[in-house]
LUMNU-816114 format. One record per residue: chain; x, y, z of N, C-alpha, C in turn. Coordinates in steps of 0.2 Angstrom, whole numbers. Layout:
BEGIN
A; X; Y; Z; X; Y; Z; X; Y; Z
...
END
This chain:
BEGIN
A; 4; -6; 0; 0; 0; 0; 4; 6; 0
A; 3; 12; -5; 7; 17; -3; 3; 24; -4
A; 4; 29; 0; -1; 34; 1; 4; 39; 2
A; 0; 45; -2; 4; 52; -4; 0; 58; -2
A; 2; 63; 0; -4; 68; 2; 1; 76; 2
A; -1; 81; 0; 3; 86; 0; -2; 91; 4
A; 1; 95; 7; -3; 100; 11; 0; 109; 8
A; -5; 112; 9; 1; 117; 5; -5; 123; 10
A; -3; 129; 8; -4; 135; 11; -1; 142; 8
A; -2; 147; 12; 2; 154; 11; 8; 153; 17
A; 14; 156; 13; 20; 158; 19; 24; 163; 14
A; 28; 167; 19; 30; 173; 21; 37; 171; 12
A; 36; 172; 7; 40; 174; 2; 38; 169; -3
A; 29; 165; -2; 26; 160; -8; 21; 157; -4
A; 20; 153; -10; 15; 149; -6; 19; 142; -8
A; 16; 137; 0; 19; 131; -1; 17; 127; 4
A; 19; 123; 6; 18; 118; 12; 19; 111; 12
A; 18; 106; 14; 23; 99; 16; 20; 94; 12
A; 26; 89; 9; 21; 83; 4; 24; 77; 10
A; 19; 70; 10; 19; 68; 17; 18; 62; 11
A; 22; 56; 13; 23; 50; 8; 24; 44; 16
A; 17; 39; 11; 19; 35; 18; 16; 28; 12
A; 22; 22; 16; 21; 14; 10; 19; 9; 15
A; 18; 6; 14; 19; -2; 17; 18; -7; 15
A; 26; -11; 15; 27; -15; 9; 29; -23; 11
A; 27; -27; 11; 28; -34; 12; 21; -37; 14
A; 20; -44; 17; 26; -46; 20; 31; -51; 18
A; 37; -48; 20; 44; -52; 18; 46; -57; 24
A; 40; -64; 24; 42; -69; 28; 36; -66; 37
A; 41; -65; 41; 34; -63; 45; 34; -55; 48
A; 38; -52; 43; 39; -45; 45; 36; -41; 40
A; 36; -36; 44; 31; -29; 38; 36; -24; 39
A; 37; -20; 32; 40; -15; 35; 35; -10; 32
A; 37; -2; 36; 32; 1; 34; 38; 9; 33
A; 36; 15; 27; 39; 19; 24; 37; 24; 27
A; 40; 31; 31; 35; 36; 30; 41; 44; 29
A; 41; 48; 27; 42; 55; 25; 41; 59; 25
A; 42; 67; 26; 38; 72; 24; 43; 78; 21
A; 43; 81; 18; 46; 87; 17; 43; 95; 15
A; 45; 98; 18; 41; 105; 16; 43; 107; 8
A; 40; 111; 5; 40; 115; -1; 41; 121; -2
A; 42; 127; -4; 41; 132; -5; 38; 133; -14
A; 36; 137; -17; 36; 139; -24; 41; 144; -27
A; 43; 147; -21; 46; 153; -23; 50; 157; -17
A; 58; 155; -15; 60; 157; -11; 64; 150; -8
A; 69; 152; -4; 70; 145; 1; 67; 143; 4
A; 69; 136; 7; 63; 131; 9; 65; 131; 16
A; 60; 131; 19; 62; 130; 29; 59; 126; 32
A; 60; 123; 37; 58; 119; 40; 62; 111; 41
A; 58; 106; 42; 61; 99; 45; 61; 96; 40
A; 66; 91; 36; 63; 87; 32; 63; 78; 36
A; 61; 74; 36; 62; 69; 40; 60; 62; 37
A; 63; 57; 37; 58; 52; 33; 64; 45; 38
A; 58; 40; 36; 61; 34; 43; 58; 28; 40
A; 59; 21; 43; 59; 16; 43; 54; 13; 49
A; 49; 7; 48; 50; 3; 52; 49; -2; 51
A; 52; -8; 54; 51; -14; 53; 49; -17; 58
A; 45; -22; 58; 40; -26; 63; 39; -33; 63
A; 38; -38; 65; 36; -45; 65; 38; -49; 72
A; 36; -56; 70; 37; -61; 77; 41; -65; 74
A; 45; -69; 77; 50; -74; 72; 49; -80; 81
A; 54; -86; 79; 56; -87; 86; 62; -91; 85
A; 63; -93; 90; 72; -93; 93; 71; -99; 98
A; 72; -106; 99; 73; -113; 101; 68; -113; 105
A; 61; -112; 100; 57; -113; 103; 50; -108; 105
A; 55; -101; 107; 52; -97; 112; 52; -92; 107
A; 43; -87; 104; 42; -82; 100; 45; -76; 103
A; 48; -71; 95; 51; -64; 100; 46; -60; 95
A; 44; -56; 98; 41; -48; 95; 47; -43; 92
A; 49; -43; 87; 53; -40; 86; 52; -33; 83
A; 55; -27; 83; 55; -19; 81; 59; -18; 79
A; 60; -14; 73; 67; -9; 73; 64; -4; 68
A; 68; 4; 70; 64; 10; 69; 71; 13; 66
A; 71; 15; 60; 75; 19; 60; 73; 27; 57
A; 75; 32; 58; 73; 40; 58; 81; 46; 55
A; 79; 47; 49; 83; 53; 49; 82; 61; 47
A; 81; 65; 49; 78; 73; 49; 84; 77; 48
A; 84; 84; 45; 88; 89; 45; 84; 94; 44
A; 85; 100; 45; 85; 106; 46; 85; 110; 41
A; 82; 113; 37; 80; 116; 29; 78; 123; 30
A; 84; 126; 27; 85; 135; 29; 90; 139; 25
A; 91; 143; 23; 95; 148; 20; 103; 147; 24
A; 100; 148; 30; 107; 149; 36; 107; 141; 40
A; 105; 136; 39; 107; 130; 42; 112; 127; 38
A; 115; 125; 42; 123; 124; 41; 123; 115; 45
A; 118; 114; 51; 118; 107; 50; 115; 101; 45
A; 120; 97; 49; 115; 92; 42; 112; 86; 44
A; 110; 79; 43; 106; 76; 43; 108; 71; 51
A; 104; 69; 55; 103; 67; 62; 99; 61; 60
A; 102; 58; 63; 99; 48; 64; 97; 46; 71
A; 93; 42; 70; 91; 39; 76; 89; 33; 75
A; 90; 27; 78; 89; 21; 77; 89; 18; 82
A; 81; 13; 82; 80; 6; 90; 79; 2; 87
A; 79; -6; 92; 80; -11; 91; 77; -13; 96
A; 69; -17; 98; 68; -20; 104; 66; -27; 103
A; 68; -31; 106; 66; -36; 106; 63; -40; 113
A; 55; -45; 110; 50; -47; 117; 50; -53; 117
A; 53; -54; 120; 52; -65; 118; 44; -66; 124
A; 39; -69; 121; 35; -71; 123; 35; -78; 128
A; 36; -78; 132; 37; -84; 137; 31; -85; 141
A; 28; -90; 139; 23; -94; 144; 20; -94; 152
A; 17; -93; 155; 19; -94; 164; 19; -101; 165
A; 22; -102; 169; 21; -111; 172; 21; -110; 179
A; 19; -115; 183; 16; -114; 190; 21; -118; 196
A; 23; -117; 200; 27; -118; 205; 24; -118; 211
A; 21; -127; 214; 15; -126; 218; 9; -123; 219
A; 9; -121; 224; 3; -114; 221; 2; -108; 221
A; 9; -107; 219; 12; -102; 212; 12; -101; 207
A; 8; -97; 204; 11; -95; 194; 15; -90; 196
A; 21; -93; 189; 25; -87; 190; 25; -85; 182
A; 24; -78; 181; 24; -76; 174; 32; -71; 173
A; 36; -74; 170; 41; -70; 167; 40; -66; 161
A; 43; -61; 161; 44; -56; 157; 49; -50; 156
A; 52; -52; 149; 58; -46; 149; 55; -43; 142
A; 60; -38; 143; 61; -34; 135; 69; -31; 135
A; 72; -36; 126; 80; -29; 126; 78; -25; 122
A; 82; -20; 124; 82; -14; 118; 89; -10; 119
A; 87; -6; 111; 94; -2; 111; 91; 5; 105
A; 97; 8; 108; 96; 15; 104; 98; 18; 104
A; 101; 22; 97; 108; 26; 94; 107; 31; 90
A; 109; 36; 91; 109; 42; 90; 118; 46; 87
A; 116; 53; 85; 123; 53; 84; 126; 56; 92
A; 124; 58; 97; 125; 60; 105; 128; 53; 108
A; 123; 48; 109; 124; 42; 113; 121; 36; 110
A; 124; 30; 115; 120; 24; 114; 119; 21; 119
A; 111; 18; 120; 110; 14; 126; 108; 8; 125
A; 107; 5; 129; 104; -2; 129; 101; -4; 135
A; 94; -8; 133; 92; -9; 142; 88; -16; 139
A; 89; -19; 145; 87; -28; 148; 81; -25; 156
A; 74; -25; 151; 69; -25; 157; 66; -30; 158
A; 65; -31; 164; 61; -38; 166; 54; -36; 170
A; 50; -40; 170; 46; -38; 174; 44; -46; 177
A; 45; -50; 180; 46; -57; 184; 40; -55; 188
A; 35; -61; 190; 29; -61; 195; 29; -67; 197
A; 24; -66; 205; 24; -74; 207; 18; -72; 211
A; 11; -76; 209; 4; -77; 212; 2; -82; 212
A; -3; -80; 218; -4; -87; 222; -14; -85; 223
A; -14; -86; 216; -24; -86; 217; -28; -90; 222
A; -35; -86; 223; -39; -88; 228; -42; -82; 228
A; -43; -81; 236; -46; -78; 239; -45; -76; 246
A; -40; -73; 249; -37; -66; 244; -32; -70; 242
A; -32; -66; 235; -25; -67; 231; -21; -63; 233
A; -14; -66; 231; -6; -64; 232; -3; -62; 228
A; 0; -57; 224; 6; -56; 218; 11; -52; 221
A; 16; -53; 220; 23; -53; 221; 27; -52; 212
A; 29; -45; 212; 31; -43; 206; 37; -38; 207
A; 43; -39; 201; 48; -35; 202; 50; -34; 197
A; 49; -26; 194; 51; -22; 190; 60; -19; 188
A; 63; -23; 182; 68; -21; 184; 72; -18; 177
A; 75; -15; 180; 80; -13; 172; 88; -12; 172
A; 92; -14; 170; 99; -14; 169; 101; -9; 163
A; 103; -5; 163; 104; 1; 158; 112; 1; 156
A; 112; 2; 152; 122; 5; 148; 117; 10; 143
A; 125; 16; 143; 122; 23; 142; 129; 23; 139
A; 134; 26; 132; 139; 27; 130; 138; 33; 125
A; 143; 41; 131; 142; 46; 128; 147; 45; 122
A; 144; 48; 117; 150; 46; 110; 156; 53; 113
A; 152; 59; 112; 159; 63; 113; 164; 64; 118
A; 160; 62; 125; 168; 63; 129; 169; 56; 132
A; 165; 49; 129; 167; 44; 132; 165; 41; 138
A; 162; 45; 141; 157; 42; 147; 153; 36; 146
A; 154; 31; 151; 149; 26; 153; 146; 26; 157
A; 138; 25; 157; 133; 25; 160; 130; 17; 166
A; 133; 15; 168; 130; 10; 171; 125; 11; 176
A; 118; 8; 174; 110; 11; 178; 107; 2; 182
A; 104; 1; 186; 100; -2; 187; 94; 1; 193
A; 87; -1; 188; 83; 3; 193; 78; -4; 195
A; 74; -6; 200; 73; -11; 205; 64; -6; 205
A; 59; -8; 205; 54; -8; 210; 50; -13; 211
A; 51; -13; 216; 46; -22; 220; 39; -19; 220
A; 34; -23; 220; 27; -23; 223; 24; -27; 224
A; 21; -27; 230; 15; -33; 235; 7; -30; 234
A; 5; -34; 231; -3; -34; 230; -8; -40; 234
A; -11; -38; 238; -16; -42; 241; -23; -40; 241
A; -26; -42; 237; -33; -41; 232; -36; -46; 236
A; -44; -43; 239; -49; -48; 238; -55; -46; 236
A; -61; -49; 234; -65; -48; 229; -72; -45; 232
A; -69; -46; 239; -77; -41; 244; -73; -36; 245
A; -67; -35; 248; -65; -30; 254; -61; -26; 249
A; -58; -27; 244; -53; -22; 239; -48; -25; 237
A; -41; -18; 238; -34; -20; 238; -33; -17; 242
A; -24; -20; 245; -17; -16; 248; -11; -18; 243
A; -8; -12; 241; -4; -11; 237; 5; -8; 241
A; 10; -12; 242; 15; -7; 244; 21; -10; 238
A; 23; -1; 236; 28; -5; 231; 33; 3; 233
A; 38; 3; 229; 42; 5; 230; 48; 6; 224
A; 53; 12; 222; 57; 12; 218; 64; 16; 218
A; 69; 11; 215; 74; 14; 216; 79; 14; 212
A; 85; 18; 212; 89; 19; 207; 95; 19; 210
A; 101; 14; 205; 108; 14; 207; 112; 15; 201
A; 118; 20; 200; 122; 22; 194; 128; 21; 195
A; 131; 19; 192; 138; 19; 192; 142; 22; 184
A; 146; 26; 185; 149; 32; 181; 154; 30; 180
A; 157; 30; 173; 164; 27; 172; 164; 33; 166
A; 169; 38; 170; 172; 43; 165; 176; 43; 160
A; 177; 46; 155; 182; 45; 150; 190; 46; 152
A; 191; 50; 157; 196; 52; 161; 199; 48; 166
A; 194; 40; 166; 196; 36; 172; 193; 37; 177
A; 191; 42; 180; 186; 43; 186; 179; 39; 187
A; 177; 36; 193; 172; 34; 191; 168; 39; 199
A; 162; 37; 197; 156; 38; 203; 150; 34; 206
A; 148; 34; 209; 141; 32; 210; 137; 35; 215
A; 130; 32; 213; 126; 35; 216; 118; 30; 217
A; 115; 32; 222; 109; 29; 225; 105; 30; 228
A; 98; 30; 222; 91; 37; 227; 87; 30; 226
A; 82; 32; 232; 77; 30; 235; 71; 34; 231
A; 68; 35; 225; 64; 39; 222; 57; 41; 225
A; 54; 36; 227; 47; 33; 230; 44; 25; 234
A; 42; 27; 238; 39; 21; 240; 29; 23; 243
A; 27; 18; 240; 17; 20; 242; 15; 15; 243
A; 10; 17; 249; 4; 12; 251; -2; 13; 249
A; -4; 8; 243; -11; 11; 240; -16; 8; 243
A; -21; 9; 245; -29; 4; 248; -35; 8; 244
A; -36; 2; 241; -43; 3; 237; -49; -1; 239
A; -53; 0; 244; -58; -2; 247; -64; -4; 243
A; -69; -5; 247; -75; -6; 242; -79; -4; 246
A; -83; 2; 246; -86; 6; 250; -95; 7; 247
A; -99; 2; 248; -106; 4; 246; -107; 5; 237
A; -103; 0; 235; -104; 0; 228; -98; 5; 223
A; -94; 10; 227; -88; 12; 226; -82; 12; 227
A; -77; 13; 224; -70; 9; 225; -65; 19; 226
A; -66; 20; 232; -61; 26; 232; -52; 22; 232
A; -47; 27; 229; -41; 25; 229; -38; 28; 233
A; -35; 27; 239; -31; 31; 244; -22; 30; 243
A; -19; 36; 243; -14; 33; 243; -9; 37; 246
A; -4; 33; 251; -1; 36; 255; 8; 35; 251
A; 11; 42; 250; 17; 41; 247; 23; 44; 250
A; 28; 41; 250; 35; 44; 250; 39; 47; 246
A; 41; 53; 244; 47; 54; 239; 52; 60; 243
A; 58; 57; 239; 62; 64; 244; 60; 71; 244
A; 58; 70; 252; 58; 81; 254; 49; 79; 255
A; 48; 73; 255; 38; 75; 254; 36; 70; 256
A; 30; 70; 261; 25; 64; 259; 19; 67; 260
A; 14; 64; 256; 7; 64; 252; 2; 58; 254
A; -3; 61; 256; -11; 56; 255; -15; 59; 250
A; -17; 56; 247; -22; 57; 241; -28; 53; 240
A; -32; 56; 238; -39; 50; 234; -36; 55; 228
A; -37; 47; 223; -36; 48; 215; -42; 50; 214
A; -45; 51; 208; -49; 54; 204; -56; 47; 206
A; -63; 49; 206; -66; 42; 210; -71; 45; 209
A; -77; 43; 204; -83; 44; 200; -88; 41; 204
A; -93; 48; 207; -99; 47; 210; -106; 45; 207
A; -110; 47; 211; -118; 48; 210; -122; 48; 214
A; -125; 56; 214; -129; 56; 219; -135; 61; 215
A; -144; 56; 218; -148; 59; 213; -147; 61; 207
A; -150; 66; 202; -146; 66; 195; -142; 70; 195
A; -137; 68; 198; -129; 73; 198; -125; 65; 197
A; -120; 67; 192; -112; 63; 192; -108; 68; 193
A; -104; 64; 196; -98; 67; 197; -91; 65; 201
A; -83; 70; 200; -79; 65; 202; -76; 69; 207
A; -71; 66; 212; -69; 68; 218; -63; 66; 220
A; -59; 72; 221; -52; 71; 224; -49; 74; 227
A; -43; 73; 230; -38; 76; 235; -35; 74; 236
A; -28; 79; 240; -23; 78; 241; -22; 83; 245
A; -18; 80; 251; -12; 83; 256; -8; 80; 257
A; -1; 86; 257; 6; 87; 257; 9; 90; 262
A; 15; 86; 264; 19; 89; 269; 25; 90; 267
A; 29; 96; 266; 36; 97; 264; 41; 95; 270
A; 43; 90; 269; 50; 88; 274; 54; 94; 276
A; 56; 98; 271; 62; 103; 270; 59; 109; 274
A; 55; 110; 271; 51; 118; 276; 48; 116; 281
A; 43; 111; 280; 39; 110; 285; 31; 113; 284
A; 32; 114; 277; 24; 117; 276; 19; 111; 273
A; 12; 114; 276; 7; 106; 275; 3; 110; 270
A; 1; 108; 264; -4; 108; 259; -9; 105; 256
A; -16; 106; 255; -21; 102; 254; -26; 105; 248
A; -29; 101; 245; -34; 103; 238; -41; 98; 240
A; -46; 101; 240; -50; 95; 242; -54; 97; 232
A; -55; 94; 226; -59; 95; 221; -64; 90; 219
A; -70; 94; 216; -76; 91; 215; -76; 91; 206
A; -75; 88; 202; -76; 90; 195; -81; 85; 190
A; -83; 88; 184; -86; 84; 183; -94; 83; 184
A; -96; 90; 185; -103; 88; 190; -107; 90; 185
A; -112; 84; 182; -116; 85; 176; -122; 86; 179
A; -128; 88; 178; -134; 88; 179; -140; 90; 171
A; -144; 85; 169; -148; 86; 165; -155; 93; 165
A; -154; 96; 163; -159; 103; 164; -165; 100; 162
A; -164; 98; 155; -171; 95; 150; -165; 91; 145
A; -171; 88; 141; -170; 87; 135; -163; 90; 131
A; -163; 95; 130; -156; 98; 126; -151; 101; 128
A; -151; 103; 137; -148; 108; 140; -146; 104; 147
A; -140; 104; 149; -137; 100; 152; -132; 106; 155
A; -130; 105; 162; -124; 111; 165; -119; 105; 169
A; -113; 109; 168; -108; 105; 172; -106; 110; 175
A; -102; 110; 180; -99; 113; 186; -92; 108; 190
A; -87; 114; 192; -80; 112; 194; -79; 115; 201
A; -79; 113; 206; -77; 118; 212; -71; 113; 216
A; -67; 118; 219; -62; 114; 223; -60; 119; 230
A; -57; 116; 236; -55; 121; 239; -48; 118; 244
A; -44; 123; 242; -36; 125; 244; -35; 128; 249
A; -28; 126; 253; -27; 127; 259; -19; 126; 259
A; -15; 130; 263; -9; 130; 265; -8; 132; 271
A; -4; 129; 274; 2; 132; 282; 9; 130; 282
A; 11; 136; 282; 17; 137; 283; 20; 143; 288
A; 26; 146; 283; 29; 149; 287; 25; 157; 287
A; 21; 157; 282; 17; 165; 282; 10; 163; 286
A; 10; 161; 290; 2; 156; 292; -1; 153; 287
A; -9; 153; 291; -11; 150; 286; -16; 153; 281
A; -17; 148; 273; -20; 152; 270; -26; 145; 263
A; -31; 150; 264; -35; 146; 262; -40; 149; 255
A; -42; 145; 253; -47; 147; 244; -50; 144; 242
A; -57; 147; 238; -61; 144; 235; -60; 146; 228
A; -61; 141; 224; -65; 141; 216; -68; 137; 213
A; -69; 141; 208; -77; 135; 204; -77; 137; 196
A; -80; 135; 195; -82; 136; 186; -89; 134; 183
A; -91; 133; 179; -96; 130; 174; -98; 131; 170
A; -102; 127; 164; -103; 126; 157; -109; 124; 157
A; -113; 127; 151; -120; 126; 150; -120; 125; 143
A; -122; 118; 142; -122; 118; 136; -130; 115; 131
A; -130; 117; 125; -138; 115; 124; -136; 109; 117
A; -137; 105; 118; -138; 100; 111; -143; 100; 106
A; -142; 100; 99; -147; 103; 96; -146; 98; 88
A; -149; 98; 85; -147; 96; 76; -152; 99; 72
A; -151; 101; 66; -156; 103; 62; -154; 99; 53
END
């Protein structure tokens, strides 16, 4: 299949605008690959703007046994100007997903899961091996046990620098089917710096860790969630869809404690809130109410909003 389209207009020394070229050609065995480009025009005067045109290639194959999902994308673009002086910019990925099966380890399923990838630029080259590994134990309450991981290599092209990364987040999920969830997971990051100059470094943050409970409360499921990240912790209701008589609507909040200063911050908001007038006319309405304590005391606000809209056809 191949599809051509050209967009044109007025601009400041002609008229012109972009021809946008896209193919898709196979398949050659169990891959597709697919074409796309675009490039600006002028009629009359120089031409500006991006010109860019890429590659992708797609399909499953497999490998002793075990199917991979396999990607690759390639992209190159330049700059189109009287006074551009650079020239054409690449970029290229590779990801591959081997599909693996779960099997069950007593009354255990454990579902593995990785993905590699890589990516190359004219700046840098990365590569990363993510996994996502689980171990559940169904019933009632059910148990999952999962760890999100990734090993990262980072190679600055111009001064040499290597990047060694691994980032780690566990999570415990215990779900039941009357009373809700508990959720504690957690995330973190470990780097190690290999300079071009011999020097190396490292370093290790603690990013986040949160305790989510999602109850089951009279036919709604509010989300609470209690968080850690450097300098801060937070309780929250996520965003959580009501109904009361002919009104919908959603409900959230959030309070905040600054570690560092020591100031406490709070939003309580209602959005969302429809109500049918008649037939054609329908109004919505948005209110919230804010509050801070700190070191100027305390200080507190109201706002709100609304939309009246009429539906019609003729």
């Amino acid at each position: 299949a191949l599809g051509l389209s050209a967009r044109g207009g007025l601009k400041a020394g002609g008229s012109g605008g972009t021809i946008e070229v896209t193919a898709a050609l196979g398949p050659f065995g169990p891959f597709e690959l697919e074409l796309q480009g675009r490039r600006p025009y002028l009629l009359r005067g120089p031409v500006r703007g991006e010109e860019a045109w890429g590659a992708t290639l797609s399909g499953a194959t497999a490998l002793a046994g075990v199917g991979i999902k396999v990607r690759w994308e390639e992209s190159w673009r330049r700059a189109m100007g009287p006074h551009v002086e650079e020239g054409w910019r690449y970029a290229r990925s590779l990801s591959l997903v081997p599909e693996l099966e779960p099997w069950s380890l007593g009354d255990w399923v454990v579902r593995p899961g990785f993905t590699l990838s890589g990516r190359q630029d004219a700046a840098e080259t990365r590569l990363s091996l993510k996994g996502s590994p689980s171990l559940e134990v169904p019933g009632e309450p059910s148990l999952r046990l999962s760890l999100e991981t990734e090993l990262g290599y980072r190679w600055i092209h111009r001064t040499g620098d290597t990047v060694w990364s691994l980032r780690l987040s566990p999570k415990f999920t215990l779900a039941s089917t009357d009373l809700g969830s508990l959720e504690l997971s957690a995330r973190s990051l470990w780097e190690l710096i290999l300079r071009g100059d011999g020097k190396a470094a490292s370093r290790f943050s603690l990013d986040r860790i949160a305790l989510t409970l999602t109850p089951r409360l009279l036919g709604w499921r509010p989300r609470f969630v209690l968080e850690y990240s450097p300098g801060r912790v937070s309780l929250s209701l996520e965003r959580t869809e009501l109904s009361w008589g002919g009104f919908s609507f959603s409900l959230m909040g959030k309070l905040s404690w600054d570690l560092g200063r020591g100031g406490l911050e709070g939003e309580v908001k209602v959005m969302d809130i429809t109500y049918e007038l008649s037939g054609d006319w329908n109004i919505s309405l948005e209110a919230g109410y804010l509050f801070g304590l700190g070191r100027r005391g305390f200080r507190q606000g109201i706002y709100g909003k609304g939309n009246l809209a009429l539906d019609f056809s003729f």
